[in-house]
C-alpha positions in Angstrom: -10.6 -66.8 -22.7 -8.6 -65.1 -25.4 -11.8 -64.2 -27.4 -13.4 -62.1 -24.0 -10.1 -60.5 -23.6 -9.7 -59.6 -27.1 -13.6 -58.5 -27.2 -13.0 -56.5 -24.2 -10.1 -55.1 -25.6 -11.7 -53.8 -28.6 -15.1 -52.7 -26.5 -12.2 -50.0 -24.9 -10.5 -48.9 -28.1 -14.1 -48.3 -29.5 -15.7 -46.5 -26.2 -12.8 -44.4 -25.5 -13.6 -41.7 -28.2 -17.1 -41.4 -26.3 -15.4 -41.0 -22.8 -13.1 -38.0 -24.5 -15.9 -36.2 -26.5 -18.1 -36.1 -22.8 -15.1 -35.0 -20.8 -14.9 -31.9 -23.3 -18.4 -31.3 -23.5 -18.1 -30.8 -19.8 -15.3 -28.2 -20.3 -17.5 -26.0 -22.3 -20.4 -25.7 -18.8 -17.6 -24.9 -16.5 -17.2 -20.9 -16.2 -14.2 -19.3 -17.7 -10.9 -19.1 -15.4 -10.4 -15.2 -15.4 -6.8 -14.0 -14.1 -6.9 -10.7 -12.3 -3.9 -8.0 -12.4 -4.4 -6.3 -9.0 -2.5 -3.2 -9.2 -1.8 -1.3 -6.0 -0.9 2.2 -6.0 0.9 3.6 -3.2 0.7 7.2 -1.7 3.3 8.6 0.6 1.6 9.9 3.4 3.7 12.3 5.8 1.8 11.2 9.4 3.9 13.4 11.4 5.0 16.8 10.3 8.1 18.2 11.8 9.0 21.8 12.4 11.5 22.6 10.0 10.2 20.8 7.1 10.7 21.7 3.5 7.3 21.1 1.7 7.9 20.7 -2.2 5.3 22.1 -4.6 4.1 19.1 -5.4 3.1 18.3 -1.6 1.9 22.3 -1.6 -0.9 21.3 -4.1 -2.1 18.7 -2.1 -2.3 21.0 0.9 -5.6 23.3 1.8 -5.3 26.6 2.6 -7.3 27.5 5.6 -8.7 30.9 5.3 -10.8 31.0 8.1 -8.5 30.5 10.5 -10.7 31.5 13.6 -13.3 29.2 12.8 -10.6 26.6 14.2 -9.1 29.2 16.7 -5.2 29.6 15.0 -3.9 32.8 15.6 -3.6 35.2 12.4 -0.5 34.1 10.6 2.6 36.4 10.1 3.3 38.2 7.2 4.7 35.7 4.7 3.1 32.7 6.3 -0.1 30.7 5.5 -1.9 28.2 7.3 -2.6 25.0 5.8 -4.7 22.1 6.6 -2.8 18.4 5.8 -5.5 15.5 7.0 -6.5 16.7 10.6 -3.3 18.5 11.1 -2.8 22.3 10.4 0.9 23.4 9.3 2.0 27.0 9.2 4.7 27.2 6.7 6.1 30.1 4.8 4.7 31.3 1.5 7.9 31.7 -0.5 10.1 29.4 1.0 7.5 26.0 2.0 9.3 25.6 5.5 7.1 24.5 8.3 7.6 26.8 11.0 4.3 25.4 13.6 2.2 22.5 13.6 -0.6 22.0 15.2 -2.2 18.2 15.2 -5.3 16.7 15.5 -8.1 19.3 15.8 
């Protein structure tokens, strides 16, 4: 009985190199783990524009100016206001000062 156990015994020190050297063979089929870095960049968006409104230069580049204001029927602005266009909405704000003074949404 001691001579199985002992023959046994040295069977497993002897196949347990094999066993390893397979197990890291399979390692090398398996794709590569690749780690992501999603970066999310966030833009403040102004849905709802209030009369009275300060728009800052930065926002004012962002803006369009609409010259053809008939084509979607705004009356001619005053002198020393523009009319922009901000997503669907249009904004009448002053040319010096960037203070909404009408908004008109959605058309």
């Amino acid at each position: 009985m001691k001579q199985v156990f002992a023959a046994l015994l040295s069977a497993s020190f002897l196949l347990s190199p094999f066993v390893v050297s397979h197990a890291s063979a399979d390692d090398f089929h398996r794709p590569p783990v690749v780690e992501k870095k999603v970066i999310v960049e966030k833009t403040v968006v102004r849905p709802h524009w209030k009369k009275g409104y300060r728009i800052n230069a930065s926002e004012r580049r962002r803006l369009h100016d609409v010259n053809d204001y008939h084509r979607y029927r705004l009356t001619p602005p005053p002198h020393g206001y523009r009319w922009v266009r901000a997503d669907k909405d249009f904004l009448l704000i002053g040319v010096t000062s960037g203070v909404i003074s009408s908004v008109i949404v959605g058309r």
